[in-house]
LUMKE-737406 format. One record per residue: x, y, z of N, C-alpha, C in turn. Coordinates in pm, whole numbers, padded with zeros to 5 digits, always signed. Each point is the difference from the previous one (the first is absolute). Example, Ala and Ser with C-alpha at 12.3 -4.5 7.8 and 13.67 -1.06 7.14 Angstrom:
! residues 2
+01319-00569+00780-00089+00119+00000+00090+00120+00000-00035+00105-00072+00082+00119+00006-00077+00109+00073
This chain:
! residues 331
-04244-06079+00444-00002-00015-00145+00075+00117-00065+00072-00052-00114+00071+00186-00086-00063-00024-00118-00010+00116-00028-00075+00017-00121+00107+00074-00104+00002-00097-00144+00061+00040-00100-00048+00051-00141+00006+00104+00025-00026+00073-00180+00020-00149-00153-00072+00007-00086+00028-00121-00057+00136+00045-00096+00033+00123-00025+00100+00029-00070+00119+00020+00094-00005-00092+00117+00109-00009+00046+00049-00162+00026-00116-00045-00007-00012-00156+00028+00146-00116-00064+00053+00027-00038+00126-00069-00113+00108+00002+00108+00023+00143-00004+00100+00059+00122-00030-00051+00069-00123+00025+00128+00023-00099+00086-00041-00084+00025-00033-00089-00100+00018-00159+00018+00154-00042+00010+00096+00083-00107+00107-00013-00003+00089+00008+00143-00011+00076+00072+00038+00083+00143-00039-00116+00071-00102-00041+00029-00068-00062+00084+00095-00186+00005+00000-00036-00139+00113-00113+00007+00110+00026+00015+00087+00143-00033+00124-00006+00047+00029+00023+00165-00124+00048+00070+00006+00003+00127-00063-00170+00073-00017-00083-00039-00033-00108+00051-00133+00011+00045-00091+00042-00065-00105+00017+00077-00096-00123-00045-00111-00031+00046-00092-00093-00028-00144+00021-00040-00040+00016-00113-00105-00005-00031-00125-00089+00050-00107+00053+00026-00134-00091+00039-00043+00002-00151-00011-00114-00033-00084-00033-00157-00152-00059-00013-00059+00014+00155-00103-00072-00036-00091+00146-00021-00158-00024-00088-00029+00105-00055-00084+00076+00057+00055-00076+00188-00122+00070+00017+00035+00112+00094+00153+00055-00027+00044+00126+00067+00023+00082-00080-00085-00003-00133+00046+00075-00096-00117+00062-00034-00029+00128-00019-00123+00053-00004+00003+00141-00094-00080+00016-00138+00007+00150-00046-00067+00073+00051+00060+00149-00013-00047+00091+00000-00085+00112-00080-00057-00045-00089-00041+00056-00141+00030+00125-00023-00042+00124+00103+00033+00119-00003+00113+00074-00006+00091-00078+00067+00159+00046-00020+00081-00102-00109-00084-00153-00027+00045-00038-00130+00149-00075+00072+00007-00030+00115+00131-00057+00072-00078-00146+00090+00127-00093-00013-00015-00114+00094+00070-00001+00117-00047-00041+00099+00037-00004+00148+00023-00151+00017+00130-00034+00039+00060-00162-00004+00031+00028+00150+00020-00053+00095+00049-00047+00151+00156-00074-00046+00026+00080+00075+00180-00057-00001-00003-00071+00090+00058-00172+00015-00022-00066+00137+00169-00089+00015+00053+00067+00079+00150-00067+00087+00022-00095+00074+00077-00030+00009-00008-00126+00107+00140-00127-00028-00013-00087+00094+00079-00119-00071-00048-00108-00067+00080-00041-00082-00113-00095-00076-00112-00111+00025+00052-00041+00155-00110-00104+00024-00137+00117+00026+00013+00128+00037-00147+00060+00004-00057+00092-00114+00123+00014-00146-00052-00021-00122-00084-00084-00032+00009-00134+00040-00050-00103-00070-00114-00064+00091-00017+00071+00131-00113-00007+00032-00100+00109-00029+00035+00092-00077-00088+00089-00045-00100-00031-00114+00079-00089-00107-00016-00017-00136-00127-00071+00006-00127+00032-00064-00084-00059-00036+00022-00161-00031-00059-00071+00018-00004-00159-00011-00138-00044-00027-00115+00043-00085-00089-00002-00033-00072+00083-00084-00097-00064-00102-00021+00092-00086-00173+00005+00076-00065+00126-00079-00137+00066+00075-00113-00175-00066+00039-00070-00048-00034-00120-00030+00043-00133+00058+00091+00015+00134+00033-00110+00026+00124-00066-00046+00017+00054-00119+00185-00091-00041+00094+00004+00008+00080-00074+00012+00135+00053+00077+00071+00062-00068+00052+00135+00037+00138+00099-00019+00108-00041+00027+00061-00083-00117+00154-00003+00059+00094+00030+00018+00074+00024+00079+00154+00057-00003+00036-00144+00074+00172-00034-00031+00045-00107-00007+00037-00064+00128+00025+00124+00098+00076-00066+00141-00087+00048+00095-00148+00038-00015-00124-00020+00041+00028-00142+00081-00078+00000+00156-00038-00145+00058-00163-00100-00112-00034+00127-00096-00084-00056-00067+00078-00080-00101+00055+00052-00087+00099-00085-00094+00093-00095+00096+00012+00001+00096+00120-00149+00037-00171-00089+00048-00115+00003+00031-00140-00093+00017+00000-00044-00129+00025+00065-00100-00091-00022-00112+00141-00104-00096+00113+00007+00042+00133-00094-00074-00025-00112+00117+00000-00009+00126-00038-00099+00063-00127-00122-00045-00103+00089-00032-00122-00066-00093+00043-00059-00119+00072+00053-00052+00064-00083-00159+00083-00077-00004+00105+00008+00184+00115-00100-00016+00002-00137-00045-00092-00060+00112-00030-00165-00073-00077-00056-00091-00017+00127-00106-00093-00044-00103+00105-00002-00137-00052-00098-00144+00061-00004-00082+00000+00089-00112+00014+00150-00014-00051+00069-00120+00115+00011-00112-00093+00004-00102+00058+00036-00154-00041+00118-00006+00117+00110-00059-00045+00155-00021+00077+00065-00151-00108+00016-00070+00090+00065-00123+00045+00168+00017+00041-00006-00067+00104+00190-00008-00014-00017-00144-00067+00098-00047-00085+00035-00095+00101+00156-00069+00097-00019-00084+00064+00164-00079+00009-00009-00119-00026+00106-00053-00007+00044-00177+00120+00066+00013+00087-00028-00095+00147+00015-00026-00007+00051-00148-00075+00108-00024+00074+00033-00208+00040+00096+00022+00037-00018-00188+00123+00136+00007+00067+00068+00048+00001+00095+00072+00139+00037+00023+00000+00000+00178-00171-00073+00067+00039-00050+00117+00067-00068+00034+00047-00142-00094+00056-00109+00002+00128+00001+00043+00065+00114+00010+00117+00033+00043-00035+00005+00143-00103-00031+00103-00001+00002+00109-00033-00148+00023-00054-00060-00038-00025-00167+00044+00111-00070+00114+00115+00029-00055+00113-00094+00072-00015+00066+00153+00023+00109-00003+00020+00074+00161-00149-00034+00064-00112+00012-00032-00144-00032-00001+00004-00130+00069+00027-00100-00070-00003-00189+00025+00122-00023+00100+00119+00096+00004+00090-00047+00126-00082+00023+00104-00040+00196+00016-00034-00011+00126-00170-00029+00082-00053-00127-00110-00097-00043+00026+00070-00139+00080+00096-00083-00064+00010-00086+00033+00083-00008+00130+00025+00162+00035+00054+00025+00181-00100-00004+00053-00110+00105-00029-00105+00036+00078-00121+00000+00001-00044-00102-00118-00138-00004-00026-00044-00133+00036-00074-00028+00112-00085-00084+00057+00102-00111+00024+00109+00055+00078+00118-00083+00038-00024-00135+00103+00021-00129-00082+00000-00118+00066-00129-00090-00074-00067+00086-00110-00139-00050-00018+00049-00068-00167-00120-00050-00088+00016-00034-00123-00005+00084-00136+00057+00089-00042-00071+00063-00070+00043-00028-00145-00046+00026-00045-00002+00002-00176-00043+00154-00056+00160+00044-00059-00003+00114-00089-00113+00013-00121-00047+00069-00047-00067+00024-00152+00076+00118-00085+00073-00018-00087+00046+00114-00049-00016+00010-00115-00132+00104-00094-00025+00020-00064+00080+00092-00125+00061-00044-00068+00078+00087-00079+00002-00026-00106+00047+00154-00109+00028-00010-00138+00185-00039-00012+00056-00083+00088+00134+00006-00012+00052-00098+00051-00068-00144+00002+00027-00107+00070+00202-00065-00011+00032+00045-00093+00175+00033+00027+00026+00052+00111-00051+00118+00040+00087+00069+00067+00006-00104+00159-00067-00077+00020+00002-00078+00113+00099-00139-00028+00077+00039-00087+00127-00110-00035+00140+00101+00045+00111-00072+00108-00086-00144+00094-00110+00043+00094-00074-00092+00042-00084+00009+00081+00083+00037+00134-00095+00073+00030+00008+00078+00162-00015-00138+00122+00110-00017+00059+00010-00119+00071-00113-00015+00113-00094-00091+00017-00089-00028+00107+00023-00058+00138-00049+00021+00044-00004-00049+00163-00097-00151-00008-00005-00080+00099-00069-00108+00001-00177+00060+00019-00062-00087-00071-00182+00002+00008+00004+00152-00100+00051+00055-00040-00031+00124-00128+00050-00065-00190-00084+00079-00002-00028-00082-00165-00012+00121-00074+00081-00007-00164-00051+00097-00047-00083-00038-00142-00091+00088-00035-00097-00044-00099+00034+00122-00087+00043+00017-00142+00021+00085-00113-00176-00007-00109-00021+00106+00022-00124+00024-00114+00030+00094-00044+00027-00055-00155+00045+00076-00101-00147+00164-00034+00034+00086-00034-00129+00078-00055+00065+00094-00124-00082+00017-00052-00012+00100-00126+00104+00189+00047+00042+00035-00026+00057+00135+00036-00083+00086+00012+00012+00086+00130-00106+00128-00017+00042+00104+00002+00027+00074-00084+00086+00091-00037-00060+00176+00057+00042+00025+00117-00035+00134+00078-00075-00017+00102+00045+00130+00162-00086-00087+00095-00105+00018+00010-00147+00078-00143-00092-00029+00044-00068-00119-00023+00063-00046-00114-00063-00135-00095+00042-00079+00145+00094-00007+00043+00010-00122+00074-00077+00022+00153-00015+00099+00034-00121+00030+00111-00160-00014-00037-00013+00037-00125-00126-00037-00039+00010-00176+00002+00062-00084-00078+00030-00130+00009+00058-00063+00082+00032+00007+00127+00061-00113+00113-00150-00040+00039-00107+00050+00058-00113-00050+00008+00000-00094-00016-00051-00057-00137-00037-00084-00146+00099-00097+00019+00139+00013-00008+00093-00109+00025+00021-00057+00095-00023+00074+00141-00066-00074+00149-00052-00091-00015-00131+00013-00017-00133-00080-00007+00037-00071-00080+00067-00014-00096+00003-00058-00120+00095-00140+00071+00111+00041+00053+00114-00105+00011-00064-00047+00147-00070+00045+00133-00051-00031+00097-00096-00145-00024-00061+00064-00122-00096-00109-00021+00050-00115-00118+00139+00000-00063+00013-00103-00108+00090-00089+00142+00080+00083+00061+00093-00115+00089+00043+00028+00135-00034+00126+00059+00055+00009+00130-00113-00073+00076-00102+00002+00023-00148-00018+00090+00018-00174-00037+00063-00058-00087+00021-00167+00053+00097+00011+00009+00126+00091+00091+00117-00031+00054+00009+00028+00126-00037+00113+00003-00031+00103+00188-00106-00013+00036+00013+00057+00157-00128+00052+00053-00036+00109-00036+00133+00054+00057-00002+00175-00029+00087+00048-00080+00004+00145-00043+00038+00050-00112+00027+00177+00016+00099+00017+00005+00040+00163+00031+00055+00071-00140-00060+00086-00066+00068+00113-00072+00043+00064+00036+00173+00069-00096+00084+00043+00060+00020+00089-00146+00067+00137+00038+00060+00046-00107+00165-00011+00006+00056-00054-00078+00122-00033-00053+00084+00117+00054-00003+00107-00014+00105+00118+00048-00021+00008+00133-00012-00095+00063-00040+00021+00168+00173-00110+00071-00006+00002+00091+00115-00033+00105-00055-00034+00161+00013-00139+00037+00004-00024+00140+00109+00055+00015-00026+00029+00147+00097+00036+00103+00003-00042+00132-00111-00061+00046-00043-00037+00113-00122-00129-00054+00024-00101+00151-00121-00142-00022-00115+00100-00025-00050-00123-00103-00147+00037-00004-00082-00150+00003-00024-00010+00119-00053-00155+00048-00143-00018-00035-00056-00126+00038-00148-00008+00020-00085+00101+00038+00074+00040+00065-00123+00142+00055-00058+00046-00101-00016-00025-00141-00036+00070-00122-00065-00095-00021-00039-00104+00025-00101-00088-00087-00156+00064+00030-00093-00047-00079-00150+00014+00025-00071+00028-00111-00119-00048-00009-00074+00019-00114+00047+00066-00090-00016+00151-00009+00001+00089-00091+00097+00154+00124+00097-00049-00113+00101+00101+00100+00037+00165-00082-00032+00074+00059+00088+00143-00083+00083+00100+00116+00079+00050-00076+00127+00154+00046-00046+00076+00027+00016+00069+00087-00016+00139+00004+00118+00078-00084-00116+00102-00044+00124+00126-00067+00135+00033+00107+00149+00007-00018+00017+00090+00087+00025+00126+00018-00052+00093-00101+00023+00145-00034-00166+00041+00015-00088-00096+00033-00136+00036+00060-00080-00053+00101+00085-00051+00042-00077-00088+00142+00049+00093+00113-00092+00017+00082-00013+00103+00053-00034+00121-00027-00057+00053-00122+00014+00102-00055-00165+00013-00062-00049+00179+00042-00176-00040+00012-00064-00056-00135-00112-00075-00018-00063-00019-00101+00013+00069-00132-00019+00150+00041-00003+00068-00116+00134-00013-00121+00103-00004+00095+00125-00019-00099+00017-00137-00085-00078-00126+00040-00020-00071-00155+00000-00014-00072+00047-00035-00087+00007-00009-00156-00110-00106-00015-00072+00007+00027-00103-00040-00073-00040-00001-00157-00098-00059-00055-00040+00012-00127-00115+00140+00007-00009+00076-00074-00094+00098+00061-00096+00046-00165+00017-00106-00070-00059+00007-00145-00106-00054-00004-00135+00072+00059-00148-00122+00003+00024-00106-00093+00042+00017-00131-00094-00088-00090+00145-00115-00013+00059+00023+00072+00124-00120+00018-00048-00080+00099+00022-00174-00045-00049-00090+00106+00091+00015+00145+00127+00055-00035+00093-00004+00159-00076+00149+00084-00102+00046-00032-00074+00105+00060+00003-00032+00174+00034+00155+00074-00015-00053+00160-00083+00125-00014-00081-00002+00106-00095+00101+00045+00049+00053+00129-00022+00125+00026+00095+00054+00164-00016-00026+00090-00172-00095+00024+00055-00018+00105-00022-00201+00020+00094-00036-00071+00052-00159-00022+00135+00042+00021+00025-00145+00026+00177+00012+00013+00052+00019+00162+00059-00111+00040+00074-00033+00153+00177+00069-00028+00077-00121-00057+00097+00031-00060+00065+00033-00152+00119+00040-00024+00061-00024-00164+00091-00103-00008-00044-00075-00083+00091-00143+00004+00089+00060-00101+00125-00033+00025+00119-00057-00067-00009-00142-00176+00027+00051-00072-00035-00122-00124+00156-00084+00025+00099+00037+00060+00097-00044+00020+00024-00146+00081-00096-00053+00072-00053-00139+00088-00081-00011+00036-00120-00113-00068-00057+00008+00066-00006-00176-00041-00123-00087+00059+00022-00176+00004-00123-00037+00099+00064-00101-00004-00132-00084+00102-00044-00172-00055-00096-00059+00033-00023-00136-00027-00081+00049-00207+00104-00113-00044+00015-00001-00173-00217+00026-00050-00087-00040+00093-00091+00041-00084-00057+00126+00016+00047+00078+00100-00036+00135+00025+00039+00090-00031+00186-00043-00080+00060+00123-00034-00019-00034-00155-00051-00121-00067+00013-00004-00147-00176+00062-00011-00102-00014+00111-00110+00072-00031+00036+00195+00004+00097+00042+00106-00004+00103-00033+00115+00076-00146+00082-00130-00037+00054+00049-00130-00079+00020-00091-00103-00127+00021-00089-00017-00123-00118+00142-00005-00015+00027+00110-00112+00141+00008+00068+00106-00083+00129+00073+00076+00091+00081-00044-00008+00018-00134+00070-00115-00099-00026-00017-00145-00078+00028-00042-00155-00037-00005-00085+00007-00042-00061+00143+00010+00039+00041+00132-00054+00186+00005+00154+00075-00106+00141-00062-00024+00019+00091-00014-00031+00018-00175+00008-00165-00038-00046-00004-00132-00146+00055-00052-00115+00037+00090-00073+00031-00015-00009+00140-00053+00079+00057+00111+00039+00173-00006+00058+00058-00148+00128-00093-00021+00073+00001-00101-00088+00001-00153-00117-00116+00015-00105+00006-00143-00113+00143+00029+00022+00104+00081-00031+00132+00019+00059+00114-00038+00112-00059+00022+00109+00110-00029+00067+00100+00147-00036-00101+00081+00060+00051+00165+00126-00079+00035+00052+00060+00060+00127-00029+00070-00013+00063+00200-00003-00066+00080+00000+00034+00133+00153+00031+00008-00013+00110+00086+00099+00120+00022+00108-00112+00042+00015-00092+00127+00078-00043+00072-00002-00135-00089-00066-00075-00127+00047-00105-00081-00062-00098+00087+00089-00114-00003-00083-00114+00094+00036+00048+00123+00066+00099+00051-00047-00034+00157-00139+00058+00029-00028+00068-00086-00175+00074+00039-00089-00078-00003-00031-00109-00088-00064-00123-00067+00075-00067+00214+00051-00004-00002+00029-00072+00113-00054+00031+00125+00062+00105+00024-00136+00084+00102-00126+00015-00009-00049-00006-00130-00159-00022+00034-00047-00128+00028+00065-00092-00040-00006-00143+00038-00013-00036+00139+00115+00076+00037+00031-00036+00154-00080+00132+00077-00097+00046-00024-00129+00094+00057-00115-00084+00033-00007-00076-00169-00126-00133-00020+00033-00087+00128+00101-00062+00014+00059-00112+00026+00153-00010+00084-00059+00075+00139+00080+00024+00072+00111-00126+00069+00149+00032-00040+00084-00099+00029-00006-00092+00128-00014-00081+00038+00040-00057+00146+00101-00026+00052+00143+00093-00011+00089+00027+00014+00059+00112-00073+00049+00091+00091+00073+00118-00064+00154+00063+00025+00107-00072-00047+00105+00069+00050+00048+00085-00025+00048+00064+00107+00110+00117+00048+00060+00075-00105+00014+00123-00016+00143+00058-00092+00105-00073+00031+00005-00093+00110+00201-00076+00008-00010-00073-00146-00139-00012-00020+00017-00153-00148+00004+00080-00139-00047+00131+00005+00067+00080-00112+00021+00157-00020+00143+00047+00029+00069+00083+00042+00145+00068-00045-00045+00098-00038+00105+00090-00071+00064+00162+00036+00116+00004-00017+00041+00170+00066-00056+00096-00076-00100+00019+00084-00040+00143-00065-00066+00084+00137-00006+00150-00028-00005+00094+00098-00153-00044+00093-00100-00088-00130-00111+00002+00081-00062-00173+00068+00127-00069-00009-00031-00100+00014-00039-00036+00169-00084-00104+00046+00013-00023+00163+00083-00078-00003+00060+00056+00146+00071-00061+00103-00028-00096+00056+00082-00087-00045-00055-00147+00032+00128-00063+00085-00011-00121+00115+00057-00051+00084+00100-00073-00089-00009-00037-00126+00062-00060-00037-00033-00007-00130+00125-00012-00107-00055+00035-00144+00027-00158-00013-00111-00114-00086+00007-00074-00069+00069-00038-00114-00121+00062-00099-00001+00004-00129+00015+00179-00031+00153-00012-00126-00053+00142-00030+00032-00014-00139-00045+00138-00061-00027+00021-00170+00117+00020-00038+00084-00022-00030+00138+00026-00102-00031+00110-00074-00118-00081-00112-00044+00133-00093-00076+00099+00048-00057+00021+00058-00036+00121+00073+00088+00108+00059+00070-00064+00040+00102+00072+00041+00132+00052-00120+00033-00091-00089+00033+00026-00093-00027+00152-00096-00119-00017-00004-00124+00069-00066+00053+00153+00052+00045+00027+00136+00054+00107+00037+00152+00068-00004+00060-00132-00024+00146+00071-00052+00038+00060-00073+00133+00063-00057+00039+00065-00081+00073-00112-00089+00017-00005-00167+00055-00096-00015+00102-00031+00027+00146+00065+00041+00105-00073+00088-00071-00094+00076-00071+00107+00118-00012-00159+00096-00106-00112+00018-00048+00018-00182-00057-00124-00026+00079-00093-00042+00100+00023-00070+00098-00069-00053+00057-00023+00089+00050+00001+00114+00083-00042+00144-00086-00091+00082-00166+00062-00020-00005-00132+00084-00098-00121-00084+00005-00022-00124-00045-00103-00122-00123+00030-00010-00018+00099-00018-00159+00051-00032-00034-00001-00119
């Protein structure tokens, strides 16, 4: 094991990817030290087929951990092959996200649940900007729901909740089975097959998976309903994807809302917005499926190393440029 000072940790995370090295992300080689105030991570090498027999494939509950080219994920697309599913793709597109929709809906319609039926939902204050329509593939459909403008990203993090639940339950749940939220500034890059279906599905962080409890962002405001106590909490979900069968994810939109509107007639705001409201949810009401950082994933010094990047954040990554090279690469 090496042990790293935490005020060196950036650096070499940095070092560590430019040397090809391989991170172990599961959490359970990761251990503090309280007294010296440093984390001890296991550096683990190898070639990739004994990367990927390293990688956790189960959660301390039984559910499956996915990563994509897992022999678990090719069982679990085999199970779905000869069956008939409808799957919505669920994105809020306003203001000045909307400038990401088009790149969003192409590279869904490469790599999102390729060969299956799906039907887009694209929630926006800008139903123009999808003139012409973004050309479809056979069995994909797109559905335009117009919404009101939400002008800044906390109004609209406090409100995607509310408009979930809201549109889940006026028309997706008599169209699909299932139903995946997506944030609009995101990008396939790689299939993302069946292996993602199941009840109630959520992300792992990937700038905290692997990474000990304590560093959470948690809600840490007692008298806020997204409240975690220290010692609750498995993983940090990602608000960036999460889905599952239409009455489990419009029950957990519908929870979300209601705690965050609750908070809001207090005069609270949870630190992390709806993803905190989300994580306590998914504490209550542990997912039965959890995928991988491959399904949402961005360059940054502390992200895991993953076999394969899926899905990654545009804006996140964005978020770190300088403006030249936001403007170079349509940020």
């Amino acid at each position: 094991m090496v042990l790293f000072p935490l005020c060196k940790l950036l650096s070499d995370f940095l070092r560590w990817r430019r040397a090809v090295l391989k991170v172990d992300t599961h959490p359970l080689p990761l251990s503090l030290e309280a007294e010296s105030g440093s984390v001890v991570r296991d550096i683990v090498v190898g070639s990739v087929e004994e990367q990927q027999q390293r990688l956790p494939l189960e959660t301390s509950w039984g559910a499956p951990l996915v990563w994509g080219d897992s022999n678990g994920s090719a069982w679990r697309r085999a199970e779905f092959a000869h069956r008939s599913i409808r799957t919505g793709l669920l994105t809020l597109a306003v203001g000045p996200y909307g400038h990401f929709l088009r790149r969003f809906l192409s590279s869904a319609e490469l790599y999102f649940l390729p060969g299956n039926t799906v039907v887009y939902y694209v929630l926006t204050d800008s139903p123009r900007a999808l003139d012409p329509p973004t050309p479809l593939g056979p069995g994909r459909e797109l559905r335009v729901v117009p919404v009101a403008e939400m002008p800044g990203w906390e109004h609209l993090a406090q409100g995607r909740m509310a408009l979930l639940a809201a549109t889940i339950k006026d028309s997706v749940r008599h169209e699909v089975e299932y139903v995946f939220c997506m944030d609009v500034d995101q990008e396939l890059v790689a299939p993302v097959g069946t292996e993602i279906l199941g009840e109630l599905v959520a992300t792992l962080h990937p700038e905290l998976y692997g990474m000990p409890r304590h560093t959470f962002p948690y809600e840490h405001e007692p008298a806020s309903l997204a409240h975690v106590e220290e010692d609750e909490g498995d993983y940090y979900y990602t608000s960036e994807l999460y889905g599952g069968l239409c009455a489990d994810v419009y029950a957990m939109a519908q929870a979300c809302s209601q705690l965050i509107l609750q908070d809001q007639e207090k005069g609270l705001r949870a630190r992390g917005l709806e993803e905190s409201y989300l994580n306590r949810y998914l504490i209550n009401r542990r997912p039965t499926c959890v995928l991988s950082p491959e399904y949402s994933w961005w360059d940054s010094a502390l992200a895991a190393d993953v076999p394969t990047r899926r899905v990654v954040s545009l804006g996140r990554q964005c978020d770190t440029l300088e403006p030249q090279k936001r403007q170079e690469q349509d940020c």
